[in-house]
N, C-alpha and C positions, 0 to 999 in steps of 0.2 A: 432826431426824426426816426432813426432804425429802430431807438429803443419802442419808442411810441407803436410804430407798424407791428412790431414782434410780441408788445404788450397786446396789443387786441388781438393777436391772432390767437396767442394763446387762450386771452378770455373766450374766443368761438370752437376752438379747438376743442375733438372728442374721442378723436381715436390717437390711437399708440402711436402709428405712421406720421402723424401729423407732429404727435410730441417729440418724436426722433428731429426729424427734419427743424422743427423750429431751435431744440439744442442745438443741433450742429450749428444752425444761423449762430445761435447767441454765441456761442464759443469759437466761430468763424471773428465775427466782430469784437471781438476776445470782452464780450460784456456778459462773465460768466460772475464775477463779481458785484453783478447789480443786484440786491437785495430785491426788488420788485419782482424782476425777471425770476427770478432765482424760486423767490418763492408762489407763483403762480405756476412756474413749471414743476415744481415738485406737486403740487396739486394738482394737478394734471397729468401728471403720471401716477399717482395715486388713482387718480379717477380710472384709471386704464390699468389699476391692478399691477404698475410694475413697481413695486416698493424698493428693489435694486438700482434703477437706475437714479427713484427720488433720492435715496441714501446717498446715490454718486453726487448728484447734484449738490446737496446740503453737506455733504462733506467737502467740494470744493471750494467752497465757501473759504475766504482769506478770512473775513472776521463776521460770521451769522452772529450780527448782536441782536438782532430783533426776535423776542421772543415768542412771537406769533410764530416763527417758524417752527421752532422746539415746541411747542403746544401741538401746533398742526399735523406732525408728523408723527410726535407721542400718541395724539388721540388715533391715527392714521392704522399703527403699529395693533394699537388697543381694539378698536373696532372690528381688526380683520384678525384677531387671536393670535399675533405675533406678540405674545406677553413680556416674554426675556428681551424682545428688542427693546419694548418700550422703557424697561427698568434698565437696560442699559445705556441711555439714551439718556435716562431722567438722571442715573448716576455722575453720565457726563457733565450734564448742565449745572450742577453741582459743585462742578469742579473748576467754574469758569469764574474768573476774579471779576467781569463785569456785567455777567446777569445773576439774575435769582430767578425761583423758579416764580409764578402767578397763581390765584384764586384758580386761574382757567388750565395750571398743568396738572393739578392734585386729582383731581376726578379720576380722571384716563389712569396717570398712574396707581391709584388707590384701585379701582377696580382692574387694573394688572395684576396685584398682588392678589386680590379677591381671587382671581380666575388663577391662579396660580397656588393659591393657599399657604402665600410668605407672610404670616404673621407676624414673624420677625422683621422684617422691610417693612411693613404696615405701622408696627409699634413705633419704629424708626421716626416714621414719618409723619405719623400722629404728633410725636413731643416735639418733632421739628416745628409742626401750625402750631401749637401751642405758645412756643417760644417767638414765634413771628407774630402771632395774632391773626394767623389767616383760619383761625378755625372758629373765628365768627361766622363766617361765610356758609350760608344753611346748606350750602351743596356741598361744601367739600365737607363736613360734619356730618351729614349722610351719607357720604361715601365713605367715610370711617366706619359709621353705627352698622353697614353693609359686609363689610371687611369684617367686622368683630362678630359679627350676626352667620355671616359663610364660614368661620373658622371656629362655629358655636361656642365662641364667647361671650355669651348670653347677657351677662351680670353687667360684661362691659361696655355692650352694646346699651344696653337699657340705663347705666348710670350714662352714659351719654345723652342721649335721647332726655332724659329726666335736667340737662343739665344748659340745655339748649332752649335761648331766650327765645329763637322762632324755629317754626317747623316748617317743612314740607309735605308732601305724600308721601314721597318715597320712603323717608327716615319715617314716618308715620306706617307703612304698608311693613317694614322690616319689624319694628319694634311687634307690631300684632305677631309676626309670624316667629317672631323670638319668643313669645310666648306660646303659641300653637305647637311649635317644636320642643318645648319644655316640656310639653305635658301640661299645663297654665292655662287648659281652655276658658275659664270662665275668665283668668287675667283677660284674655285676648278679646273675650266679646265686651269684657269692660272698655278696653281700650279702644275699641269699634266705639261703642256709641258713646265716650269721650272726645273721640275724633267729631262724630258729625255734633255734638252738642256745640262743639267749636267751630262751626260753620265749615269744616275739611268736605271737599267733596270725597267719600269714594270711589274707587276705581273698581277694574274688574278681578285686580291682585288684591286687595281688603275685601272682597267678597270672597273671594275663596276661601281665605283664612278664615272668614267668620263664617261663612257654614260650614267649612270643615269642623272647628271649636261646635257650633251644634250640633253636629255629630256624634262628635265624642261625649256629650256631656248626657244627653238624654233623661234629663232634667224634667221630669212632668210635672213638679209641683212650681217649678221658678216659669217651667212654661205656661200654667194655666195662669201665674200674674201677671207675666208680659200680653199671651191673650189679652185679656180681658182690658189692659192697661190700650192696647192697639184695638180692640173694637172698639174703644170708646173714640177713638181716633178715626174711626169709619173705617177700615182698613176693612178689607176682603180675606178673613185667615180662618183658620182652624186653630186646634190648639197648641201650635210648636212655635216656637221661637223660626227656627227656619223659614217657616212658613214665611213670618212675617221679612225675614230677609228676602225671599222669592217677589214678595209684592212688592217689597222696596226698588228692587231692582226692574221690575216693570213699570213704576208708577214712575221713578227718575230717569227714565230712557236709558240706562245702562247698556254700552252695546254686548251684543255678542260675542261670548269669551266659549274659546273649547271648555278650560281648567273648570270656567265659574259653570260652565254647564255639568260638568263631570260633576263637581262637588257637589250640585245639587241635585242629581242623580245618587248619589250615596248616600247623603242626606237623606232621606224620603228613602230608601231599600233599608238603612240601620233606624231608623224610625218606625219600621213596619208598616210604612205605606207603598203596597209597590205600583198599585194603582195610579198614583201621582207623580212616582220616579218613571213609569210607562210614559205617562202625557207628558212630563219634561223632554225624556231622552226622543218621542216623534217629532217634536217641535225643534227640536236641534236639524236644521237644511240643511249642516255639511258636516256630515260624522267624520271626525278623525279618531285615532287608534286609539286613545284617551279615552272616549267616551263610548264608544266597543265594549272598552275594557270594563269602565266601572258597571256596565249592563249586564255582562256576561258576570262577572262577580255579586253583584248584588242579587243576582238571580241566584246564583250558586247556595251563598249564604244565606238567602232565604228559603232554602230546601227546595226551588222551580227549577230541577236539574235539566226538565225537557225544553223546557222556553230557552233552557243556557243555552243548550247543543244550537236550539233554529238562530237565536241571535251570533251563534259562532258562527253561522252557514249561511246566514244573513250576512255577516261579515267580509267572508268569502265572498260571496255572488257582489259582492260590489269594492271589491278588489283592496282589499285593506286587511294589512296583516297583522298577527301579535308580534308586540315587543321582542328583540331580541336581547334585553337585560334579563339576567334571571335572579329571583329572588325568591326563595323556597315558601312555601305558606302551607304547611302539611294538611291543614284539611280540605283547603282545596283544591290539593292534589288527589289526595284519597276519597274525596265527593267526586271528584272527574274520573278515575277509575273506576269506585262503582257503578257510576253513571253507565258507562262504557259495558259494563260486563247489563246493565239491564236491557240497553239495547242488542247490546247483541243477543241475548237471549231471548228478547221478544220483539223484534226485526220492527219496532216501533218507528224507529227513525235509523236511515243507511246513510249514516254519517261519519266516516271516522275520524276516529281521535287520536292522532298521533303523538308520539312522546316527544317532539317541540312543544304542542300544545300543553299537555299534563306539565311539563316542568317549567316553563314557561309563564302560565297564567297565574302563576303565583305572585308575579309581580304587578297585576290588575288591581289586588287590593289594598300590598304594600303603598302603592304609588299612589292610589287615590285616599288613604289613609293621611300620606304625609304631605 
């Protein structure tokens, strides 16, 4: 009966205070060894952010055979960027003569190694699903093709991907962006509308990558086909391939993404339309630094060094700062300096431009490039 009382409190249980006190019961009625208990409070502790005391718990454990628990506490480790915990935790379980690990421990661990960039641990554990048969399983093969995709192992990510009987999004959103990252843009819009030909929906991470890839390619004779191929299709476009990604993405209710708004902001300024990267970036209701960025860049690079300065002061007046990665980009460092010396010499706009900014905003166009 104690167990049962202690069992629901914990289920209603939400704060730390409350987690303490119910431990001490459990360990008072020395039913510190009950698998249930045990593993609802380490959830619970988790929930309240104290990942020390769930470790105490699960290490008290006489014998944690149930693997829900090793799952829950890997993905635990994983989700709050305790990376090392988690691989050491998964190397434990490893070591135990009566569990193996599940379908449901590879993920958490696999993107351990991702966020860590142990390609080595990753290889490990790739040949290990191979040998078990658990890399049928389209998620934990995704989070392979993810692993090998972050550690730009491109080839291998993609012979994966090519080798896998079902797909997902994800492994579908990485493989586009293994090719956007290659330099592969046109692999990449192939693989875009490969995906929707297949009934894939995408998302607002496959949009990015694919008007990024239109970006890069600025293709006007493959885009007066596509035109022409999407008027006939009633579509509302002009003559770019983007275009017709922009309509796609309003006609499928695609929600609102910063990236996908950024990119297609860039899109339209490396097209030469800046008219229409203006009408995206006003329609954006909640600017974040992202899409500042690609404003003030795309103006840049289109020689509107005055529109830069007001969209930088525009910036400012509604409390949002540049980046503080730096990533040199020389002509847009030395278009912001000339800038700087025109204003000052014809008091057009009393704006200044600090040298955060000037070395700084270099990273506006690396970033929306990649």
């Amino acid at each position: 009966m104690d167990s049962i009382k202690i069992l629901s409190s914990l289920n209603v249980s939400t704060s730390l205070k409350q987690a303490k006190l119910l431990h001490q019961k459990i360990v008072t009625l020395g039913l510190q060894s009950n698998i249930i208990l045990s593993k609802n409070l380490i959830n619970l502790y988790i929930s309240c952010q104290d990942f020390h005391s769930a470790k105490l718990v699960f290490h008290n454990l006489d014998y944690p055979l149930d693997i829900t628990l090793w799952n829950g506490l890997v993905a635990a480790y994983t989700k709050n960027h305790m990376f090392n915990e988690a691989l050491h935790l998964f190397e434990k379980l490893l070591q135990s003569p009566y569990l193996k690990p599940d379908s449901y421990t590879f993920p958490s661990v696999l993107k351990a190694c991702t966020a860590l960039g142990n390609i080595q641990s990753g290889q490990m554990i790739h040949a290990h699903l191979i040998k078990t048969g658990i890399l049928s399983d389209v998620v934990v093969t995704s989070s392979v093709i993810g692993l090998y995709a972050k550690c730009d192992l491109f080839g291998s990510a993609i012979q994966l991907f090519d080798e896998m009987p079902e797909r997902d999004i994800a492994c579908w959103n990485t493989v586009i962006s293994c090719y956007y990252q290659s330099g592969q843009f046109a692999k990449a819009l192939q693989f875009f509308q490969k995906m929707k030909d297949l009934r894939y929906m995408p998302n607002s991470v496959t949009y990015t990558a694919a008007i990024a890839s239109c970006g890069r390619l600025l293709d006007a004779e493959r885009g007066e086909i596509i035109h022409q191929e999407l008027v006939n299709n009633k579509f509302l476009l002009d003559g770019f391939h983007g275009k017709f990604l922009h309509a796609y993405v309003i006609r499928n209710n695609v929600g609102s993404d910063f990236f996908l708004n950024a990119s297609l902001v860039d899109l339209y300024f490396k097209c030469g339309r800046v008219e229409t990267a203006q009408n995206v970036f006003r329609r954006i209701t909640k600017k974040n630094v992202e899409a500042w960025n690609v404003m003030i860049s795309g103006y840049v690079s289109a020689g509107c060094y005055l529109e830069a300065l007001a969209v930088y002061n525009d910036m400012k007046d509604n409390f949002v700062f540049p980046n503080k990665r730096h990533t040199d980009h020389k002509d847009i460092v030395w278009s912001l300096l000339d800038l700087r010396l025109i204003v000052e010499k014809s008091k057009i706009l009393q704006i200044q431009i600090d040298s955060f900014v000037i070395f700084k905003v270099g990273s506006l166009v690396r970033k929306a490039q990649l």
